[in-house]
N, C-alpha and C positions, 0 to 999 in steps of 0.2 A: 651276499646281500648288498644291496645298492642303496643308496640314499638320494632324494630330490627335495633340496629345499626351493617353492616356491613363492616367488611375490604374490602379491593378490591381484592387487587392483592391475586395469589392461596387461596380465599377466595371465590371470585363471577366470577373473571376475571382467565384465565387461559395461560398465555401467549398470545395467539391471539384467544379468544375465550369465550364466557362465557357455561354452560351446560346450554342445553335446559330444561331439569327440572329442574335445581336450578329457571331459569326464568318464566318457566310456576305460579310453586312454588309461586314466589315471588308477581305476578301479582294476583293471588289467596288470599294472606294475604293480598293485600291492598283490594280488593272488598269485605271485608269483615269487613273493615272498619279501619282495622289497620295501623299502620307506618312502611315506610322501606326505609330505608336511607343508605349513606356511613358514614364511619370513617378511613380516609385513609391517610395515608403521600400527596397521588397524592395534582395538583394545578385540578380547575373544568373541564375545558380541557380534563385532563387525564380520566376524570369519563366520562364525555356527551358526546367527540367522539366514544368509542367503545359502549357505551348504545345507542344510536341511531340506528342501523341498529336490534337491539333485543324490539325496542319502549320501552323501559324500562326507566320507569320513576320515580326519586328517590321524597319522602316527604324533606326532609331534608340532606344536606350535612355538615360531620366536614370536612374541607380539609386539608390539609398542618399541619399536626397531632395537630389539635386543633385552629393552629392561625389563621385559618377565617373559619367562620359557617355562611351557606348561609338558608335562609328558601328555598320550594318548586318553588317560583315565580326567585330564586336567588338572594332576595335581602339579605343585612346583617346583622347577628343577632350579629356578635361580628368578631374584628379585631386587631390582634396586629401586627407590622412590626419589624425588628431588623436594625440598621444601616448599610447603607452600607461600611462604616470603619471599624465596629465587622467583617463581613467576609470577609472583604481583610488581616486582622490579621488572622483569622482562616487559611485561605486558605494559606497564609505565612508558618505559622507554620504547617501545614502539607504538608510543603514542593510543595506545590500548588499539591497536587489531582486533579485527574481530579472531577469537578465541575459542576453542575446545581444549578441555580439561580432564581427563580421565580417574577417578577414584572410583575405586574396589569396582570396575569393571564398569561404570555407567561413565557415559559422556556428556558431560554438563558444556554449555555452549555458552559462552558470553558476545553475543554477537548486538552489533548497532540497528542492523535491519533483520528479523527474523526469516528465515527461506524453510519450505517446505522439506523436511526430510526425511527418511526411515528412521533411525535412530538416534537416541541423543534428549538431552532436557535440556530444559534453552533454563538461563537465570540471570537475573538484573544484573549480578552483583559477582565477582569473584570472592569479595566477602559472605557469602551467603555458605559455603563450603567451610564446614565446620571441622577441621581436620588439619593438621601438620605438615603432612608429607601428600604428596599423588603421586600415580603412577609416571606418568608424559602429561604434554600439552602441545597443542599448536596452534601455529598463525595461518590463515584461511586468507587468499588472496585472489581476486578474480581470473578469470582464465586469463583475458589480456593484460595482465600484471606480473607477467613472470620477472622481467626484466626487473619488479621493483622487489618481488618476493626472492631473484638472487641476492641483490643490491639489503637487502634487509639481514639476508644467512650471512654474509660477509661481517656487519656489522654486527653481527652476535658473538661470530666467533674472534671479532678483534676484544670485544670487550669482556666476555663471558668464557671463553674459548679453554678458561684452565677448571670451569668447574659444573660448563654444561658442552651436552651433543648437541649440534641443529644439524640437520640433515634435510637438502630442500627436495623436494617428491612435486615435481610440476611446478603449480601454484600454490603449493602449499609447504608447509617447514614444520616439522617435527621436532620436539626438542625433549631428549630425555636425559639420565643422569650420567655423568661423568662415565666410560669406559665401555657406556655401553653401546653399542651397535651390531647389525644383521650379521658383521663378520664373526664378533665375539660370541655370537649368538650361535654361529656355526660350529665354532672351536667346543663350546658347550656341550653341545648337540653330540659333537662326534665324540667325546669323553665319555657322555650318559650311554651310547649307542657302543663304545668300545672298534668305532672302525676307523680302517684307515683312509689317510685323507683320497687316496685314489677312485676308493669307493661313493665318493658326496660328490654331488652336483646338487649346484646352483640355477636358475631362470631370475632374468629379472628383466626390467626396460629402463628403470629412471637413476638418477642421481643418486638414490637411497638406496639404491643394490649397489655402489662400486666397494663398500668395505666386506659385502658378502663374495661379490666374483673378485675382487682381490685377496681373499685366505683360500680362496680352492685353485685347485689345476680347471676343472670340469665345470666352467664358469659360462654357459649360453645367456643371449638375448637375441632382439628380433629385429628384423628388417626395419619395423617402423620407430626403433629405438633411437634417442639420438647417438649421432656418430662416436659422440664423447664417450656415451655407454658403451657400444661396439667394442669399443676400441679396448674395454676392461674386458671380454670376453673369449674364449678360445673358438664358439661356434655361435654362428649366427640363424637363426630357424625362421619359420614365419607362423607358428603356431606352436603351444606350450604339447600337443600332441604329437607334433614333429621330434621335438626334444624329446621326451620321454623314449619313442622309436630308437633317435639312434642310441641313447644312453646303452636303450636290450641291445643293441646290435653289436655292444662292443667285447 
């Protein structure tokens, strides 16, 4: 038995869409007795609404880049939250971003200009969140803003760095509890699962896959990945259907 964790976003999911052979693909490695799951910044939400209308059924989820892993039934195999006073300082200190917020699986948005989008509740106020602990949170930064969305990860983890994750995914930065990430999430996975690490592969493209393709041997991404990324992986593809192929072939 084989394992495939992978990313979501321009990994499975394509802005509003997945490809139909990466799915055919994917439904084919599971009747064949195999695993195939996500590893993704998203909360569950983000994964089960657009996989439903492709019946696409994941074995295993890492969500919220490691801090909760659900088995196939959804129940949980590991959970850590961060305070919600840690990210009213974060949010402070970067001059309040606009912001997404994750508890008990919704996405509350504290954003300056509201944008049109699938999921999520938008709310005035981070005060408005009546609760202690959340899941994740992150900082939302324009496409042509990368440069300021690295320049921002930098500065989290000089000053925050012993007691939160940031992990930048494009334009945007993920930040979840102390220890947790896509790698750890892996380690996890392959514990619940009882295999060896020879058997788990990895996909990803961004920044926030290098602590997952760095705990595997069987670490792919893709042509249009940046080189940085590449350069963490053993095989390079150019579609999440291609990977799956050689994984059987080996």
């Amino acid at each position: 038995m084989k394992l495939l964790a992978s990313d979501f976003d321009n990994t499975l999911w394509f802005h509003d869409h997945m490809k139909e052979r990466d799915v055919k693909t994917i439904k084919e490695f599971q009747k064949q007795g195999n695993l195939f799951g996500v590893c993704t910044g998203r909360c569950l939400q983000g994964i089960v609404n657009p996989s439903q209308p492709y019946n696409l059924e994941h074995d295993f989820y890492i969500l919220l880049s490691g801090a909760l892993i659900l088995n196939k039934d959804k129940n949980v195999i590991f959970e850590k939250q961060i305070p919600l006073s840690l990210v009213k300082e974060i949010y402070n200190f970067l001059d309040q971003k606009d912001t997404s917020i994750v508890y008990q699986d919704v996405m509350y948005k504290v954003y300056k200009t509201k944008k049109p989008d699938y999921h999520g509740v938008y709310i005035e106020s981070i005060d408005e969140l009546k609760t202690e602990t959340v899941s994740a949170f992150s900082f939302h930064y324009e496409l042509d803003e990368l440069e300021e969305a690295t320049i921002a990860t930098d500065l989290i983890h000089q000053k925050y760095g012993d007691i939160i994750e940031a992990y930048q995914n494009n334009q945007h930065i993920d930040l979840v509890a102390k220890g947790c990430s896509k790698g750890n999430g892996i380690k996890i996975i392959q514990d619940y699962f009882q295999l060896d690490l020879n058997d788990i592969y990895g996909i990803g493209d961004s920044w926030n896959d290098l602590p997952m393709l760095d705990v595997i041997e069987n670490g792919y991404s893709f042509t249009y990945a940046p080189v940085q990324v590449q350069r963490h992986a053993k095989t390079i593809v150019e579609t999440l259907a291609d990977c799956i192929k050689d994984i059987e072939s080996k």
